[in-house]
C-alpha positions, -999 to +999 in steps of 0.1 A: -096-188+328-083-163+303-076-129+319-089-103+294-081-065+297-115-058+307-112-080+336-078-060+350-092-027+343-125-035+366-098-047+392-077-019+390-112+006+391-122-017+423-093-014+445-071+013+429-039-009+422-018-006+392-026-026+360+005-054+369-008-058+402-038-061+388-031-083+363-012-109+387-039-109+414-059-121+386-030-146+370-029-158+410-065-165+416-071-180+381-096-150+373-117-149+404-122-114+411-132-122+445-102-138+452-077-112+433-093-087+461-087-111+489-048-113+475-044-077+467-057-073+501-034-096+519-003-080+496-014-050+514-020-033+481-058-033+482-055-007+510-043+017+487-078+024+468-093+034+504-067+063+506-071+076+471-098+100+483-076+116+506-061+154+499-023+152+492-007+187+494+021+184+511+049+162+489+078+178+477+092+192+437+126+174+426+146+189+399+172+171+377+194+183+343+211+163+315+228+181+290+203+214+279+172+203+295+161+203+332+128+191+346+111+195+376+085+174+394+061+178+421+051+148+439+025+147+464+018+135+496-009+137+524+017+153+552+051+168+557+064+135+573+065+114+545+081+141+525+111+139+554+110+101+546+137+084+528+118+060+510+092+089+492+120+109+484+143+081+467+108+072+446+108+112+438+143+112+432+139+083+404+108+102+386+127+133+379+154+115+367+128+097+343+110+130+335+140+137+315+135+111+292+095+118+292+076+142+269+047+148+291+032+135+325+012+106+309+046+094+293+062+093+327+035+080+345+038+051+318+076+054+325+099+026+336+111+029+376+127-001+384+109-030+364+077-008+371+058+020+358+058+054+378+018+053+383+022+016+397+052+026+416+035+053+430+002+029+440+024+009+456+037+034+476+009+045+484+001+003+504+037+007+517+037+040+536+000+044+543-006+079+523-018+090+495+004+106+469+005+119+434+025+128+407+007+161+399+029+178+370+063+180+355+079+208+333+108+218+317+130+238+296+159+237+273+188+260+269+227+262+262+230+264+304+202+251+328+212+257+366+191+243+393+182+257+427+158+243+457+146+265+483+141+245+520+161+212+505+148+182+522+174+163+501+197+166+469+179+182+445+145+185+462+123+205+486+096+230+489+104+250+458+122+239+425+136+265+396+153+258+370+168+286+348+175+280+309+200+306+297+224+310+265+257+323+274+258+336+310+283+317+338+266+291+362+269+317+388+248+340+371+223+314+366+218+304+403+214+340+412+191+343+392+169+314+403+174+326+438+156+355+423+125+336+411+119+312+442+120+346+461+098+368+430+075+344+419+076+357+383+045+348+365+060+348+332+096+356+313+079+388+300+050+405+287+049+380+251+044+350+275+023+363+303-014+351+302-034+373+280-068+368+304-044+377+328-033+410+314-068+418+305-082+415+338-058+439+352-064+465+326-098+461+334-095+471+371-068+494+361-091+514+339-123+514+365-095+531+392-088+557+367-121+563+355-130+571+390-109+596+396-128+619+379-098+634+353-098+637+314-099+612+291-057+618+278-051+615+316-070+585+325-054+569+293-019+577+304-027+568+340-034+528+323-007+528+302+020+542+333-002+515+360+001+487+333+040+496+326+045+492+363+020+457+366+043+440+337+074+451+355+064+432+384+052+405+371+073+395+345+110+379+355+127+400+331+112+433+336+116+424+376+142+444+395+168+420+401+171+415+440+209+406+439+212+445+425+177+461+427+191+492+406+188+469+376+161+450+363+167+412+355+168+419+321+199+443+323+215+420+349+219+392+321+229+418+295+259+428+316+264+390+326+265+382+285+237+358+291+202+358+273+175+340+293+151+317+273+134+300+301+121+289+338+102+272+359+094+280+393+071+248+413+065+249+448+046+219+468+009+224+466+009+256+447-032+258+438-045+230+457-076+235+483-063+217+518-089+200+535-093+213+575-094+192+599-119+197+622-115+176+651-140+173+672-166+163+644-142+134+641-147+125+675-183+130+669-182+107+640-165+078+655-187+081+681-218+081+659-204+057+634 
């Protein structure tokens, strides 16, 4: 029986198994979808669909650099303890290194690992080790320098948090100091030009209603905005931050005394944004009970 596309696609949708997996189970069983499942099932791989549903937060970001450009990854998992395992962390290990070859995260999902694809990789992870997991986003930036660091390493080159810090001119020194700076900041942008514009608004907005309730002129409130805005974009932004290697200057002037001009960073930490589900344990009991 001819396998079609259509066929390996309602396979894949059934049991959540990458497209080669897919494709073989089909290949094996001469087209009988039935039996595929059966197979997939016996491979261990069908197990990985049930799991799918699951909330993966925990996982850990990875960070690699070739030449000017450094990526980072985050990769997820359901708990801490497959993020200590060695396995998980050598697949993680082999994405960043592909993310540097990738433009985006559907070109390294479609990315070569080891005769595989990262997405089927990952499913087949997932049947290995019993969790589920996710590649959730990748970044990076480009520079004459790009220096690394990871905050609560689990292994070379990842852990909880990953920078990377793009720079022209500077030392390497300099650059690590500085991303010791944002793991510890949180910068939401390099400065006022690249900060969200909703963002901005939103705080003007709250910052004007404060003012307006103190009761005072108009040319006072209006200087009360622009000094509370002055002080929001200083805190906010990496380069109008104070530095916290030497708080009497701001990051800015840091890299103007170092001789380095900073054009980028990234800043991921694990699970940054994503709702964790609470367990609540004794309606678990209840439902095995019941069920």
């Amino acid at each position: 029986m001819a396998i079609t596309a259509a066929l390996v696609k309602e396979l894949r949708e059934s049991t959540g198994v990458g497209m080669m997996d897919a494709k073989k189970a089909l290949v094996e069983n001469d087209g009988d979808m039935d039996a595929a499942v059966d197979w997939l099932r016996t491979k261990g791989l069908a197990k990985a669909a049930k799991k799918a549903g699951r909330t993966a937060a925990e996982g850990l970001v990875a960070v690699a650099v070739s030449g000017g450009k450094g990526v980072a990854v985050e990769v997820n998992s359901e708990t801490d303890f497959v993020a200590k395992n060695a396995e998980f962390q050598q697949m993680v290990s082999g994405i960043a290194n592909a993310a540097l070859s990738a433009s985006d995260l559907d070109a390294l999902n479609a990315a070569d690992l080891g005769g595989k694809s990262v997405a089927d990789t990952i499913t087949n992870k997932i049947a290995t080790i019993g969790e589920n997991m996710s590649l959730r986003r990748m970044a990076s930036v480009e520079g004459e320098t790009v220096v690394t660091y990871v905050h609560n390493a689990a292994a070379d080159g990842m852990g909880k948090i990953g920078v990377l810090v793009a720079m022209n001119g500077g030392s390497e020194e300099f650059g690590r100091q500085v991303a010791m700076h944002i793991a510890a900041a949180s910068p939401q942008a390099l400065n006022e030009a690249e900060l969200d514009a909703t963002v901005v608004e939103k705080e003007r907005s709250i910052l004007t209603e404060q003012a307006r309730e103190s009761g005072k002129p108009e040319n006072i409130i209006e200087n009360m905005i622009k000094g509370r805005m002055k002080k929001f974009l200083a805190e906010v932004t990496l380069l109008g931050q104070d530095f916290v290697i030497n708080p009497d200057l701001t990051v800015e002037a840091a890299a103007k005394e170092a001789g380095a001009v900073i054009v980028g960073y990234v800043r991921m930490e694990v699970g940054e944004g994503i709702a964790k589900e609470e367990a609540d344990f004794a309606a678990e009991v209840a439902a095995a009970v019941h069920g």
